[in-house]
C-alpha angles and dihedrals in degrees: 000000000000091000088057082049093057108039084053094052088048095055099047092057077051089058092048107047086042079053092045093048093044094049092048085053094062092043102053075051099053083052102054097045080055095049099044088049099046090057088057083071098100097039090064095039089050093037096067130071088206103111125241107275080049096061088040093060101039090048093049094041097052081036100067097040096051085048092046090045086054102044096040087058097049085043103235099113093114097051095050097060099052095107132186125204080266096065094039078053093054100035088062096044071053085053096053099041097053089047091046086041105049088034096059098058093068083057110042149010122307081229094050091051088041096049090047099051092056094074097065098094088058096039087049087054099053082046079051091053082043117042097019103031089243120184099248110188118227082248086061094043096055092034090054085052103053083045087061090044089050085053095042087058091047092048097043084056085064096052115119093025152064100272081076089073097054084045099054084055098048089050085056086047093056100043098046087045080055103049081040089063091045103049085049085060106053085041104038089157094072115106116247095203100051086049093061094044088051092039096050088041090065092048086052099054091036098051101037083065084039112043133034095247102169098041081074104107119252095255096053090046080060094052098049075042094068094029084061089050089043088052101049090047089054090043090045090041087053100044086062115038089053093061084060100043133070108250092246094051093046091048082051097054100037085059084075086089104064096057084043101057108058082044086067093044097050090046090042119025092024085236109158124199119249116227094253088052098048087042095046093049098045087057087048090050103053085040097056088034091050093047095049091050095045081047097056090044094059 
């Protein structure tokens, strides 16, 4: 009798850990499709003539309605609009990262926008030690600091031209992504999704008095209209693969983006990387990559 016990015992835990690893392989997936979608960010940004304000428009437009149609099948519509003060506060830090993010790339390299981004999980952990009181290790600290110091060497490759201007936007980017992550974490309840439809809402009314949205020519419209597609799948693939994965796990993974990105640049748009640029994102990289590590030992 205790031996059937047992037995059965022994082949439930089996179940479980095949269902664990299953369900971390789809997560590690559902990460990677986000990851390998979110680098084509720059290629469709740099790929149209259409200006700023107008990229803007087209990818929130298409954006909301890709994010209602989803949550509206899944019916849960309804829940992810009920918004607090917490999620009007992060819609419009939203509002201020897409616009910092799809405006860099018309100023500056796809590399430069891609290295400094990177530093945003480390950037989003010093916000953490600031604004929440987080526990930040003496690892984190110095590797925060040698992030900075990587940025510092993108960004000193741009002075004196154009590019500044695209890396003074990426780095707003970066700090409002960070205080976006931070502010997720001390409200969890907020609803992500709401977030993104208000946030896009309010792209699509500023840029249509700002920009000159329906001058852009039908093909390039197309083709916002499947960059738009392409961003919600990575936001609703990361969503989810990062409710199956560790944080650490999921950070790792999403790192995946930054050496993508100037690889699609280099093999689409023939944009090769400066020195500053290859020297300053090798430093963010170990950095980020040494951090994460020292994170999932602890």
């Amino acid at each position: 009798m205790e031996s059937t016990t047992s037995n059965e015992e022994n082949r439930i835990c089996r179940i479980n850990r095949e269902k664990n690893l299953n369900n971390q392989k789809i997560g590690i997936f559902y990460l990677l499709i986000s990851a390998v979608l979110f680098s084509f960010a720059g290629i469709f940004v740099k790929g149209v003539e259409a200006s700023s304000w107008d990229v803007i428009y087209w990818r929130a437009l298409f954006g909301v309605i890709f994010v209602v149609i989803w949550y509206g099948f899944r019916l849960q519509l309804g829940k992810q609009l009920r918004l607090r003060m917490s999620g009007f506060s992060i819609a419009l830090l939203a509002v201020i990262c897409t616009t910092a993010f799809l405006s860099s790339f018309k100023f500056t390299s796809i590399a430069n926008v891609a290295m400094i981004y990177a530093v945003t999980p480390l950037m989003s952990g010093l916000l953490g030690w600031v604004i929440l009181r987080e526990h930040i290790s003496k690892q984190e600290l110095i590797a925060s600091i040698f992030a900075i110091i990587g940025v510092a060497v993108v960004v000193n490759g741009s002075v004196g031209q154009i590019n500044i201007y695209g890396d003074g936007l990426a780095i707003v980017m970066a700090v409002t992504l960070a205080l976006i992550i931070v502010l997720f974490r001390k409200y969890p309840d907020t609803p992500s999704g709401g977030v993104n439809i208000l946030s896009c809402a309010i792209l699509v009314l500023m840029c249509s008095l700002i920009g000159t949205p329906f001058s852009v020519p039908f093909h390039e419209i197309a083709i916002l209209a499947f960059f738009g597609l392409l961003f919600v799948t990575a936001y609703i693939t990361l969503q989810e693969g990062a409710k199956i994965l560790s944080p650490t796990l999921t950070a790792l993974l999403s790192i995946l983006e930054t050496p993508l990105a100037p690889i699609w640049a280099w093999l689409i748009l023939s944009e090769i990387p400066v020195l500053s640029t290859i020297v300053g994102g090798a430093i963010v990289l170990i950095a980020v990559l040494v951090a994460t590590f020292q994170s999932s030992t602890q």
